[in-house]
C-alpha positions in Angstrom: -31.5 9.7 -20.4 -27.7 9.7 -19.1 -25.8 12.0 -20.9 -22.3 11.5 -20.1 -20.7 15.0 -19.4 -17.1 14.1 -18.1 -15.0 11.8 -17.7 -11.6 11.4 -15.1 -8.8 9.0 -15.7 -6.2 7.5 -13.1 -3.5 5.2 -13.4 -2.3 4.1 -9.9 0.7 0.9 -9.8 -0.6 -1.3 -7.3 2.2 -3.6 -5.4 1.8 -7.0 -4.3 1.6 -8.3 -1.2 3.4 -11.1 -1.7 6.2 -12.1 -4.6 4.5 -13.9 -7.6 5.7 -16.7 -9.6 4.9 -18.8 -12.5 6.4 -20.9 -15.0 6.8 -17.5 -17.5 7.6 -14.6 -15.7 7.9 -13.0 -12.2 5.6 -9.6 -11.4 5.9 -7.4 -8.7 3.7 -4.5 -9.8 -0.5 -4.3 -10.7 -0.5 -1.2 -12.9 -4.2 -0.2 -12.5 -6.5 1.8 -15.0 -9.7 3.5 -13.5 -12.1 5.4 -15.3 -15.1 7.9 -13.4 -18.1 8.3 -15.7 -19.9 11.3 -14.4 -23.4 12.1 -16.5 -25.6 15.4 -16.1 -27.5 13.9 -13.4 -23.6 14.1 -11.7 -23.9 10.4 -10.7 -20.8 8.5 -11.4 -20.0 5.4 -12.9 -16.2 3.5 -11.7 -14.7 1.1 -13.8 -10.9 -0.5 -14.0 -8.5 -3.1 -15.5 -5.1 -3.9 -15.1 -2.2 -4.7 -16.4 1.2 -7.0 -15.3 4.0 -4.6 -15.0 3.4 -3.0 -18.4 1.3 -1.5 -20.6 -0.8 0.7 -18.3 0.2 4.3 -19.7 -0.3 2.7 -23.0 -3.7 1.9 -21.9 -4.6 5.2 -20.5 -3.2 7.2 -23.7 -5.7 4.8 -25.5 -8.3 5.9 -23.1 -7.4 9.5 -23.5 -7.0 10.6 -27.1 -9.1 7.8 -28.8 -11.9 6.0 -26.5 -13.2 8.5 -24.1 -13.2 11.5 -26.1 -16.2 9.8 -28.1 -17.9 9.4 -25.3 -18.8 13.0 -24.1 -22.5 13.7 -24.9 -23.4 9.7 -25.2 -26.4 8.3 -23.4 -24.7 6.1 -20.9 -27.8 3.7 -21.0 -26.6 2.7 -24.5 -23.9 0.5 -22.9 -24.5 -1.9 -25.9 -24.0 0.5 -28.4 -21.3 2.1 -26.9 -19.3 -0.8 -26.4 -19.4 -1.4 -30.1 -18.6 1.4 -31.9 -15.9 2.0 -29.3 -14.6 -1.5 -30.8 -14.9 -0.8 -34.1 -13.3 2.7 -33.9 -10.4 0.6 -32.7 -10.2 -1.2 -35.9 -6.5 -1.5 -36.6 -5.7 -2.7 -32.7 -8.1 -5.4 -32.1 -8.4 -8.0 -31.3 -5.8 -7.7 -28.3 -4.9 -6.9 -25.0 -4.1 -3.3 -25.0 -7.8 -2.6 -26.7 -9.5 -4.7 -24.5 -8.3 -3.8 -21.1 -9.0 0.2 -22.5 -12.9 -1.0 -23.2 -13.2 -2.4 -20.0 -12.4 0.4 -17.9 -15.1 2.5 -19.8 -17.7 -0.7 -19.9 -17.2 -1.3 -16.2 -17.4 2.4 -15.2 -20.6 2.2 -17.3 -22.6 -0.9 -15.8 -21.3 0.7 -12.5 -23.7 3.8 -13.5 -26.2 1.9 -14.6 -26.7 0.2 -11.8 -26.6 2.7 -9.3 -29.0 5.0 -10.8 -31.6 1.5 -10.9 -30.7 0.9 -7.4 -29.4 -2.5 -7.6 -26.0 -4.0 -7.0 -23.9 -5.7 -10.4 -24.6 -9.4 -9.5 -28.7 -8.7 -9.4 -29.0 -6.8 -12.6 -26.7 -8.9 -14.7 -28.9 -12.2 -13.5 -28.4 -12.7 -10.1 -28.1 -16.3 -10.3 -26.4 -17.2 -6.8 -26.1 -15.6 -3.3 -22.5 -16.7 -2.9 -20.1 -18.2 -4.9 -16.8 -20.9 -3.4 -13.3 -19.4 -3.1 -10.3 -21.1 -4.1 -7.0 -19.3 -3.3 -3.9 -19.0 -5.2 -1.5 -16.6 -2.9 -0.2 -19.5 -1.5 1.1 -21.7 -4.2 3.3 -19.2 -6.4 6.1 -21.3 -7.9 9.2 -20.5 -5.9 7.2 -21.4 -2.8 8.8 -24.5 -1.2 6.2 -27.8 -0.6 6.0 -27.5 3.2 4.8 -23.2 2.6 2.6 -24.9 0.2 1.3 -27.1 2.8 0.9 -24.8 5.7 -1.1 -22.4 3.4 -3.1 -25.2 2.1 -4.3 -26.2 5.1 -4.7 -23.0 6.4 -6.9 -21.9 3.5 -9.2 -25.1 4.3 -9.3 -24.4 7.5 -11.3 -21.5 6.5 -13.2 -23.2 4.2 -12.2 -22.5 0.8 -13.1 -25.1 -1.4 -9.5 -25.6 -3.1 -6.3 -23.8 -3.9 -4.2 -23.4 -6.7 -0.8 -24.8 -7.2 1.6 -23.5 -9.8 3.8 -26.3 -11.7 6.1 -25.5 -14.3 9.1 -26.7 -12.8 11.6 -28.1 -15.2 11.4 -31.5 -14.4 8.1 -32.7 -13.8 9.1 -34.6 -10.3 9.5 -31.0 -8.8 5.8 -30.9 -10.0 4.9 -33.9 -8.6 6.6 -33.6 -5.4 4.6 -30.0 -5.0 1.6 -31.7 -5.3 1.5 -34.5 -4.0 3.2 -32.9 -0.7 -0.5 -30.9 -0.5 -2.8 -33.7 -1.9 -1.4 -35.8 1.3 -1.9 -32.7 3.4 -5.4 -32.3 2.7 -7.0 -36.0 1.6 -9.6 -35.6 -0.4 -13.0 -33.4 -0.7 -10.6 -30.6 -1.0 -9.6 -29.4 -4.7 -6.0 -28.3 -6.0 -6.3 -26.5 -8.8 -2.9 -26.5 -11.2 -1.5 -23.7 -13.6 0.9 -23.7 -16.4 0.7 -20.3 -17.5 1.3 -21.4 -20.9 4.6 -23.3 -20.3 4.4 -26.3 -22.1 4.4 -27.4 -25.3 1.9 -30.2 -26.8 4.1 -33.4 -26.4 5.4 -31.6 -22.3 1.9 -31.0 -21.4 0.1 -34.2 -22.6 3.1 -36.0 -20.4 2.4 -34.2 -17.0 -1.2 -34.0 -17.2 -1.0 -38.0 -17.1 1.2 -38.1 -14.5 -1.3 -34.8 -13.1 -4.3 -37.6 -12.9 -3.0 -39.4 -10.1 -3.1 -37.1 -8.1 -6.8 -36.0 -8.7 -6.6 -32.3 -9.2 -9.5 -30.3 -10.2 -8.0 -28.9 -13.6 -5.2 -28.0 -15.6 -5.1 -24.5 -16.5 -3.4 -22.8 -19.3 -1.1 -25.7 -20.2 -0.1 -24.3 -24.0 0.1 -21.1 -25.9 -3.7 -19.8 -26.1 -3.3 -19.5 -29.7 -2.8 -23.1 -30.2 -6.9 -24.4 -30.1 -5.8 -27.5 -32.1 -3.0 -28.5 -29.5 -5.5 -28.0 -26.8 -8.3 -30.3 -28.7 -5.7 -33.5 -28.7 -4.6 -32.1 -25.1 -8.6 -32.5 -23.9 -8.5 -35.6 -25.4 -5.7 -37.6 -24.3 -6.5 -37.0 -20.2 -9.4 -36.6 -18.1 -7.7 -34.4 -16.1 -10.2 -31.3 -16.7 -8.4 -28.6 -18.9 -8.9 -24.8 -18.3 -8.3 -22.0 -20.7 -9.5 -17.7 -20.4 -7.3 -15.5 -18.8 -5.2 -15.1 -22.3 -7.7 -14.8 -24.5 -9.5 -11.3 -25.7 -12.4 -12.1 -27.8 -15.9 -13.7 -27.7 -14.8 -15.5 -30.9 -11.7 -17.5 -29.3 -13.6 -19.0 -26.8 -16.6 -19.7 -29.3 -13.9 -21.6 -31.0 -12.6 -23.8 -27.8 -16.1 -24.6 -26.8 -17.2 -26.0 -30.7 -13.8 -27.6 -31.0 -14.2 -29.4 -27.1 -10.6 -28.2 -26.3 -11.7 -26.7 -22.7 -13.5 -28.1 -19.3 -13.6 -24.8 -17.9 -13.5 -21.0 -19.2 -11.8 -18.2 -17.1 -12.8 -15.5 -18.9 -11.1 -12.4 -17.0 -13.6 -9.3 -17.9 -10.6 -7.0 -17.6 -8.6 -9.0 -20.9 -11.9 -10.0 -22.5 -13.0 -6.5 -23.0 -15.5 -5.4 -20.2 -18.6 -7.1 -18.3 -20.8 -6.9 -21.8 -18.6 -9.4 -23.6 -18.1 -11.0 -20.5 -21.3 -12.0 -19.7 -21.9 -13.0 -23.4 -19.1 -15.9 -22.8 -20.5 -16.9 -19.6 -23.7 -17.4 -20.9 -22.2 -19.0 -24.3 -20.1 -21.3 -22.1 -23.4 -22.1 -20.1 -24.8 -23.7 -23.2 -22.2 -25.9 -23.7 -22.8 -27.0 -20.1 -19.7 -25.5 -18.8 -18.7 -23.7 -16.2 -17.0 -20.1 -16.1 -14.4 -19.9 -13.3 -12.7 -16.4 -13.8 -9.6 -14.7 -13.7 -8.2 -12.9 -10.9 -10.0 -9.6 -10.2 -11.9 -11.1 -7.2 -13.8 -8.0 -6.0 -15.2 -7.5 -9.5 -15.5 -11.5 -10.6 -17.4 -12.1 -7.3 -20.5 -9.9 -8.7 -20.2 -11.6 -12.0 -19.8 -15.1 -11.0 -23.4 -14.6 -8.8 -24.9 -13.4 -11.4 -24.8 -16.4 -13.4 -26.3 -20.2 -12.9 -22.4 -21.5 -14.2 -20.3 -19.4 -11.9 -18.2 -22.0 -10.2 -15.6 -20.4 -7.9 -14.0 -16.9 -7.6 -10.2 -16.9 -7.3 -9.0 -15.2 -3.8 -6.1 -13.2 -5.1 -6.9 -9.6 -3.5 -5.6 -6.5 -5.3 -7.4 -3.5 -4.5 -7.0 -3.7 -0.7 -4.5 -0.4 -1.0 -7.3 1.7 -2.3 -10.6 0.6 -1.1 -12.1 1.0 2.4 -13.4 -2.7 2.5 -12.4 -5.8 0.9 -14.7 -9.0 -0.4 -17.1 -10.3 1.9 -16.1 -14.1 2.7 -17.9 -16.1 5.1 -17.5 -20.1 5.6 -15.2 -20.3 2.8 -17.6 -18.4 0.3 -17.2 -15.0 -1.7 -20.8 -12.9 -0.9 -21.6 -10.4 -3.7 -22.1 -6.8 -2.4 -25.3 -5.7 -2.5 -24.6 -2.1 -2.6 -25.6 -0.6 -5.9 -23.6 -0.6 -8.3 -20.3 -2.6 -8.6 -20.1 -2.2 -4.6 -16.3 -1.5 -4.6 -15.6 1.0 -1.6 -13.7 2.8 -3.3 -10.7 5.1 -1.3 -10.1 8.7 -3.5 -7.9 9.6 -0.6 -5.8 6.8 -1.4 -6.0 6.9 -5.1 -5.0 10.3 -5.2 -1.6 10.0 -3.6 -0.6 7.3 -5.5 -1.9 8.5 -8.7 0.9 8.3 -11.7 -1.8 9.8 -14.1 -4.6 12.1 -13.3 -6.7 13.3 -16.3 -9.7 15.1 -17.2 -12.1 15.6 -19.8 
């Protein structure tokens, strides 16, 4: 057994290295979550989430006076268990973002202990499907970034051999779309992907419009082109383009995306285990999408995605956006374009306490 007998909370605010853009907002700060598990054995679990800007010392008072405090004395093994009746104690604040990005910091830290004390890195004990999974990048194509940056990091990214990168559109006409694009499509011909990201700009009418004028230009999907709410709008959306449609980053429960993949009003899922609750539920919607013969292309959080991504048959790409460089001691491993998995037990994150201590905003113990 793994009684857990402590628990540490941080909360450190991560900048960006570069600005970032999209059609709804502009961010310039990564609050991040982390959790350390210790049990009797003193072996340590890590997890983490994060938030955009706000939120995060909502998230650790969440942690603190509600979630981890039932966790002292717990069998860590029970990650199952645990995950639910933390949930369900959480009644009257689920389903939704603060809840979920709470439970993933404890789920995370926990498969993180689980797998170290079996010896075996994340992406082997959760299925270990695939030795490597592509990269696309999206650092490059924020939305103020002019089309010839957009075509200098394009080409730079293939040059390395990422598979694709991601373009953000949202301008408010949808030539200054068009001309983004199509400036990189001519860049970099074809056999390379350009991925395309609304962030939920548009309405129905708006996005059924530019996704036709999107096909032309053969891009690889069209992600998050209405509210997430909206599965309806996004069924007669799927239907009226074969541009592929991809929806996940916005949406917290198993149930929404059992919804979009009944309904067909997705191509592709990004479930984001940070916003979906932790790797337990995560996995559960991989697999789920899997069924439906669809692929699971996450969100952000590349150094903990790239584990989860190999450890399914579906995993498509991992998204290069890197966040954790400030406090870990090595980033993701990336050879001929690919994202390789660590295999260090565990989640394989090197962490940096050093670093994490001095720019800790919240330092807790229980």
């Amino acid at each position: 057994m793994a009684r857990i007998a402590h628990i540490e909370i941080t909360l450190v605010d991560l900048k960006p290295k570069v600005l970032r853009t999209d059609a709804i907002q502009s961010f310039v700060s990564q609050e991040t979550p982390i959790v350390k598990i210790i049990d009797a054995d003193g072996m340590e679990g890590v997890g983490y989430a994060y938030t955009i800007g706000t939120g995060g010392s909502s998230v650790i008072a969440l942690l603190k006076d509600h979630l981890c405090p039932r966790l002292i004395g717990k069998d860590a093994d029970d990650i199952e268990r645990l995950w639910r009746e933390l949930f369900f104690s959480t009644h009257a604040t689920t389903v939704g973002a603060l809840t979920a990005l709470a439970l993933a910091c404890i789920d995370t830290a926990l498969w993180d202990l689980r797998c170290k004390r079996a010896s075996l890195p994340l992406w082997r004990l959760a299925g270990g499907a695939q030795e490597s999974v592509p990269l696309y990048s999206t650092e490059g194509g924020w939305l103020h970034i002019e089309p010839s940056a957009l075509v200098e990091d394009a080409l730079a990214v293939k040059e390395r051999g990422f598979s694709g990168c991601k373009i953000k559109i949202g301008k408010p006409h949808l030539a200054g779309d068009i001309e983004r694009l199509s400036a990189v499509r001519n860049a970099v011909g074809g056999g390379f992907e350009i991925m395309t990201d609304a962030n939920q700009g548009f309405n129905l009418s708006e996005a059924i419009r530019r996704a036709r004028a999107y096909e032309e230009l053969d891009i690889a999907w069209f992600e998050e082109p209405i509210h997430a709410d909206d599965v309806g709008a996004h069924v007669r959306l799927t239907q009226s383009t074969s541009v592929p449609i991809a929806v996940g980053e916005s949406m917290y429960s198993i149930s929404q995306f059992k919804d979009y993949l009944q309904m067909g009003a997705c191509s592709i899922v990004q479930a984001d285990v940070a916003r979906i609750g932790g790797i337990t539920p995560w996995l559960k919607v991989a697999h789920m999408a899997e069924a439906f013969n669809v692929a699971i292309c996450p969100h952000f959080l590349m150094e903990l995605h790239v584990s989860l991504s190999a450890a399914v048959p579906n995993g498509r790409y991992v998204e290069y956006i890197p966040q954790l460089d400030p406090i870990t001691h090595q980033g993701m491993m990336i050879k001929d374009g690919r994202a390789y998995p660590p295999n260090a037990p565990g989640l394989g994150i090197a962490w940096d306490w050093d670093a994490i201590k001095r720019m800790a905003l919240a330092d807790i113990k229980l």
